[in-house]
VEXMARZA-803101 format. One record per residue (C-alpha): x, y, z; residue in three letters. Coordinates in pm, whole numbers, padded with zeros to 5 digits, always signed. Example, Ala and Ser with C-alpha at 12.3 -4.5 7.8 and 13.67 -1.06 7.14 Angstrom:
2
+01230-00450+00780ALA+01367-00106+00714SER
//
This chain:
217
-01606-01638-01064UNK-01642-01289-01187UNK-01242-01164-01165UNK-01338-00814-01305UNK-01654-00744-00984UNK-01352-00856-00770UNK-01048-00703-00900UNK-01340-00352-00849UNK-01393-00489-00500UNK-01024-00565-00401UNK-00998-00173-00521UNK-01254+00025-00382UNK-01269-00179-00037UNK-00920-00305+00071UNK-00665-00009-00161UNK-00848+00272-00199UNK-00915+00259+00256UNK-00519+00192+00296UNK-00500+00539+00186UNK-00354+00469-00197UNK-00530+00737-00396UNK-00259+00791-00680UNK-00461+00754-00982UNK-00188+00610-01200UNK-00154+00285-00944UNK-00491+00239-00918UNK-00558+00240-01291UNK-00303+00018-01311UNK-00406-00252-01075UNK-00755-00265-01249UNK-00530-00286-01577UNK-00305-00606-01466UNK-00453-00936-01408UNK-00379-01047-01055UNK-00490-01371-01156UNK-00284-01460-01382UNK+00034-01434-01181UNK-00128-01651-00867UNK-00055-02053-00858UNK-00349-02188-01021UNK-00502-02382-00696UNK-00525-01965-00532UNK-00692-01790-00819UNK-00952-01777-00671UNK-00790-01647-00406UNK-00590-01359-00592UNK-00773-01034-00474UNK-00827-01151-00115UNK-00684-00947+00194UNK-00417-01188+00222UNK-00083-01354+00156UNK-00081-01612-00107UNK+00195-01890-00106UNK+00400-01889-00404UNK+00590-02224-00321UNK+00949-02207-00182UNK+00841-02034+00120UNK+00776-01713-00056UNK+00412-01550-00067UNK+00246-01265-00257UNK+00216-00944-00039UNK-00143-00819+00033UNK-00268-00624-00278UNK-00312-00333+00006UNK+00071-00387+00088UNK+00172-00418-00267UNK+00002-00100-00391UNK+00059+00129-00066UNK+00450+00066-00112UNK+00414+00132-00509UNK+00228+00483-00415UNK+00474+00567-00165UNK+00741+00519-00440UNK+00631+00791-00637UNK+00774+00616-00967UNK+00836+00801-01283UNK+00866+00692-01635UNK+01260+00757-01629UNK+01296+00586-01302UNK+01584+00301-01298UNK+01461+00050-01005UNK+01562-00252-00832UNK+01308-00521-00724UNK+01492-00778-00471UNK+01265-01061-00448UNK+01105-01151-00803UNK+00879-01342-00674UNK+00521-01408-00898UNK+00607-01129-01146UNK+00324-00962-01044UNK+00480-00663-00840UNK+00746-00666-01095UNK+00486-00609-01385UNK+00344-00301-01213UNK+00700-00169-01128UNK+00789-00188-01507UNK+00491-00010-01604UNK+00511+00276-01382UNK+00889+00299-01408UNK+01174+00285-01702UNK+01356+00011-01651UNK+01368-00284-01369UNK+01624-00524-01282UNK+01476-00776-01059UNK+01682-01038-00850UNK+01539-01352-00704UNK+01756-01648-00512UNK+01501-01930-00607UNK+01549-02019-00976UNK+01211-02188-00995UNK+01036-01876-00905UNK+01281-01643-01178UNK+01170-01869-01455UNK+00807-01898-01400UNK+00820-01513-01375UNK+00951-01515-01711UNK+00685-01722-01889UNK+00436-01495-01726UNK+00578-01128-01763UNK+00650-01241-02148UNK+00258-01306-02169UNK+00148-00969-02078UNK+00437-00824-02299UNK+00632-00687-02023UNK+00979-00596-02228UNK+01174-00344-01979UNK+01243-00602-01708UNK+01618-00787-01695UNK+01557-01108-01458UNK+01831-01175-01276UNK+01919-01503-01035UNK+02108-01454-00714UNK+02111-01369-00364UNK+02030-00964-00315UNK+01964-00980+00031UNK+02260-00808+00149UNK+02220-00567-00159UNK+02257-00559-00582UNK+02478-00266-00678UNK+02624-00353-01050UNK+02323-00177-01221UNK+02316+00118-00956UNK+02274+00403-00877UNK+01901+00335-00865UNK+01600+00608-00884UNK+01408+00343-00660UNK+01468+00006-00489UNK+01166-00217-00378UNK+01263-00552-00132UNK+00939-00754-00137UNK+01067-00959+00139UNK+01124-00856+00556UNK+01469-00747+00674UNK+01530-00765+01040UNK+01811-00472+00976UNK+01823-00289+00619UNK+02138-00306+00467UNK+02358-00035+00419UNK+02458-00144+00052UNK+02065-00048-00032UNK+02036+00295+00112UNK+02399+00372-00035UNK+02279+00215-00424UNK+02024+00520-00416UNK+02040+00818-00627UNK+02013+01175-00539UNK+01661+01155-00534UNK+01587+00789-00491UNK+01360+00604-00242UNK+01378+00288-00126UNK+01053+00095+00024UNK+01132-00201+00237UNK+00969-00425+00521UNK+01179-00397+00880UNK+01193-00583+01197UNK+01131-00902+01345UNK+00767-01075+01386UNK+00580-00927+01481UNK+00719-00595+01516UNK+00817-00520+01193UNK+00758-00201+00997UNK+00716-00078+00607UNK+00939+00208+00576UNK+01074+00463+00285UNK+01396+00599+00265UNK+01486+00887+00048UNK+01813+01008-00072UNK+01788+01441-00040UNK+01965+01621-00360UNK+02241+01679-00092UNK+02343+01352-00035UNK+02154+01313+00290UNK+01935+01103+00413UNK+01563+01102+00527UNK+01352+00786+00658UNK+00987+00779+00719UNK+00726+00525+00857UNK+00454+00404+00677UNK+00242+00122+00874UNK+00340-00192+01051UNK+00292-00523+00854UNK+00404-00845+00858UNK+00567-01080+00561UNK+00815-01330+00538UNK+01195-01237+00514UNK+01398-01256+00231UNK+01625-01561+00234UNK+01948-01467+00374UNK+01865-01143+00529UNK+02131-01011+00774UNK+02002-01069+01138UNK+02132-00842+01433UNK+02361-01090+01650UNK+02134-01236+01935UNK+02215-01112+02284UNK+02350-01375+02519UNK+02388-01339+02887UNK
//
C-alpha cells in the first residue's frame, strides 16, 4: 500500500471539503504518520472516512473530525491544553505539536501505555500522560488555553468550561445518538462565555460521562 498517495488523498478529498483550510494543521497531518498510531490489523485502514476501533470500546475519530476540531481550536505555540481521552496518541501528537504543553488523561491503562511507546517513537517530549477518570473534568493543571474531549458527552460539564482561561476554547462532542453535536466554547477576556456549533457527528462517549436523569412518568 502506498501510505504517502493516501495520507494526499485522505487530505485533499475528505479534510480539505470539511472546510479545514488552516495551513499549519494540514501540514501537519501530511507530517504525522496516521499509521503508525492505528492497531496493526486497521493500517490499512488508517486514512479511511471512518472510525477505527482502538480496543476497550474506544475508536479513532474520523481524520475529518479530528482535524476540523484541531482548526477550530486555533492552537498556539504557548497554549497549555487538556486532552481527556488519550486514546491512540495520535490526536495527542498533533495537539503537542501545535500547542506548548499537553496533559492528556485516559481511564483505560492499556490504552495510556501503548500511547506512550508510540508518542516516545516520534519524539513527542511536551506531553505528561496521565491515568484516571476526566469525564466529569481535570482541573489540577488548569487554567487551560484549550481543552479537547475526544469522547461524546450527553451534557458538558461545568468543571470544563470553568478550567478555561480568559481566552481559552474548549472543543467537545454533545448529545445523545444520534443527535449529538461538535461544539466550541470560548472563554471572552471578560470572563464570559460564548458557544458555537460546528457540525453534527457521532462518536462514542467517554466512559463515565454524566447523563441527564431519564424522565419517568
Amino acid at each position: 500500500m502506498n501510505f504517502e498517495l493516501a495520507r494526499f488523498n485522505m487530505i485533499e478529498q475528505q479534510i480539505r471539503t470539511w472546510e479545514v483550510l488552516d495551513a499549519r494543521v494540514l501540514e501537519l497531518l501530511g507530517e504525522v504518520r496516521r499509521e503508525d498510531f492505528v492497531p496493526e490489523r486497521f493500517r490499512k485502514l488508517a486514512f479511511a472516512d471512518m472510525q477505527i476501533p482502538i480496543g476497550h470500546g474506544q475508536v479513532m475519530m474520523e481524520p475529518k473530525v479530528e482535524a476540523r476540531l484541531l482548526q477550530e481550536l486555533e492552537l498556539r505555540p504557548t497554549d497549555r491544553i487538556l486532552e481527556v481521552g488519550t486514546g491512540s496518541g495520535y490526536v495527542t501528537a498533533l495537539l503537542a505539536r501545535l500547542g506548548g504543553e499537553v496533559f492528556s488523561v485516559e481511564i483505560v491503562p492499556e490504552l495510556s501505555l501503548a500511547a506512550r511507546d508510540r508518542l516516545a517513537a516520534h519524539g513527542v517530549d511536551n506531553v505528561h500522560l496521565e491515568i484516571g477518570d476526566a469525564a466529569a473534568g481535570w482541573p489540577r493543571h488548569a487554567p487551560y488555553d484549550a481543552i479537547l474531549l475526544t469522547g461524546s458527552v450527553p451534557l458538558l460539564p461545568q468543571a470544563f468550561v470553568d478550567s478555561l482561561a480568559p481566552g481559552g476554547r474548549l472543543a467537545a462532542v454533545v448529545g445523545r445518538a444520534p443527535a449529538m453535536e461538535a461544539v466550541v466554547v470560548s472563554r471572552r477576556k471578560d470572563g464570559g462565555f460564548e458557544r458555537r456549533s460546528l457540525f453534527e457527528t457521532v462518536i462514542p462517549p467517554l466512559i463515565n460521562a454524566e447523563a441527564p436523569a431519564e424522565f419517568v412518568f
